[in-house]
Each structure stands twice: as structure tokens, then as C-alpha cells.
N, C-alpha and C positions, 0 to 999 in steps of 0.2 A: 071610202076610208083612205083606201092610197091618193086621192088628190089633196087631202088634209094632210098625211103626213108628207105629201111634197109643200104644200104651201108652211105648212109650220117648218121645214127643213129651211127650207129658201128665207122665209122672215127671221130666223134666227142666223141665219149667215149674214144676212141684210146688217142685222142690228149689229153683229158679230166687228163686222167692219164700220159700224159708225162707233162702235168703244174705243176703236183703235185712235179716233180723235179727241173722242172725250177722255179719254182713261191714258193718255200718250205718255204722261211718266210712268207709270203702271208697266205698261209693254214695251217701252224701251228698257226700265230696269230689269225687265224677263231674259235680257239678253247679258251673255257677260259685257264686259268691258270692254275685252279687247276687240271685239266686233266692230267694224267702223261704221259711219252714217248711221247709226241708232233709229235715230229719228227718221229720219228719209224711211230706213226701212220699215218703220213701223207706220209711216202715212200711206207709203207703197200697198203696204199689203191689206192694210184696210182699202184703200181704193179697190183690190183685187178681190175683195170677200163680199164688197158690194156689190162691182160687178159679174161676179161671176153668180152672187143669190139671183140678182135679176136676170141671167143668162138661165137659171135652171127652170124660171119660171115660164121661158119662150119656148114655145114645143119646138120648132125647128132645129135650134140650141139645145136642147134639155139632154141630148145620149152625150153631147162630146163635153158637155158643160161638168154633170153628175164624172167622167172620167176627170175631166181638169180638177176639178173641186178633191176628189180623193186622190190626187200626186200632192196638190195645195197641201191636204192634209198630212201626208208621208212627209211632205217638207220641213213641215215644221214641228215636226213630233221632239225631234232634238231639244225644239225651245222647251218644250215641256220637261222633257225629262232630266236639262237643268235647272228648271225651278224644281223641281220633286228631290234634284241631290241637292239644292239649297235653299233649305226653306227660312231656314231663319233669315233670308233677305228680303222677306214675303210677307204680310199679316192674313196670310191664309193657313190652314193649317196642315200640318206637315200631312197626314192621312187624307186630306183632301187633294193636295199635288198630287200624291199617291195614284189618286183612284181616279183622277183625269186621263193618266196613261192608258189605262182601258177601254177608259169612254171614246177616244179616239177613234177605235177601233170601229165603235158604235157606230160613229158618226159616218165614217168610211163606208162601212157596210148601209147603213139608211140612205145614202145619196146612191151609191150603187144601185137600191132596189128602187128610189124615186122617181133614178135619172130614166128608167123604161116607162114610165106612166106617161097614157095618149091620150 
């Protein structure tokens, strides 16, 4: 069961970071304005969610992978939690931004207990 919830961890990080190409106005608008390179940073970080799912899935990689992966995520919680204070720039719904913020946390913790599986 923990080698499932590492593989479905790691494939959702995978895909995680190929949204970041498809969906690229999407998550550049997640960011205010005034932030520069939008775009860069948002192709950046998918390149980084790709490789970092494929880094959790190498065992040799997986303890320091599962740590990088949960700073990734401390990172970028702020982007979250300006789309949650404005959602009407969003066609998601405001309770949904809402309840992302804790899913975070989720996610944080699941890599933590993935990134030990041998």
C-alpha cells in the first residue's frame, strides 16, 4: 500500500508539472502582477515538479527528494493563498481556493511519509 501511495504521489506531481504547460495562463495569472517573469516562472517550476516526481520515484533519490518536494511545497503556499484572498480572478470557486490551503498541508505530510518507502 505505501508503494501505491508513493507512485500515485509522484504521478501526480509528474502531471502537476506538465499543467504548468498546458494550463500556462492559468498559473501565470495565479501570480499577482507585480511579480516579474510570470511566465519563466511558471515553466521553471513545472520543469521542477516534474523532476523532482521522477527524483521521488528513484530510491536512491526518494529521502532527499520527499524533503525538497515539501520546501517546493512551503514555497509556494503564498501562490495559494493569493488566489484564496482573490478569487473572483479565478473561475474556481471561492470555498474551493479555500480548502486547497489545507490540502497542502496534506500533500506535505504524504511525501514526508512516501519519501521513507524502500
Amino acid at each position: 500500500m505505501k508503494k501505491i501511495a508513493l507512485y500515485v504521489f509522484a504521478i501526480l506531481f509528474i502531471l502537476a508539472g506538465i499543467s504548468h504547460f498546458v494550463l500556462e495562463p492559468f498559473f501565470t495569472g495565479a501570480m499577482p502582477d507585480w511579480v516579474p517573469f510570470r511566465p519563466a516562472i511558471v515553466y521553471i517550476s513545472g520543469v521542477i515538479e516534474i523532476l523532482l516526481g521522477i527524483g521521488l520515484l528513484y530510491k536512491p533519490t526518494r529521502r532527499k527528494v520527499g524533503i525538497l518536494i515539501a520546501i517546493f511545497l512551503v514555497l509556494i503556499f503564498p501562490v495559494n493563498i493569493y488566489m484564496a484572498l482573490e478569487p473572483e480572478q479565478y473561475s474556481i470557486p471561492a470555498f474551493a481556493l479555500w480548502l486547497r490551503l489545507p490540502l497542502q498541508f496534506v500533500l506535505i505530510w504524504w511525501v514526508l511519509k512516501v519519501r521513507k518507502v524502500g
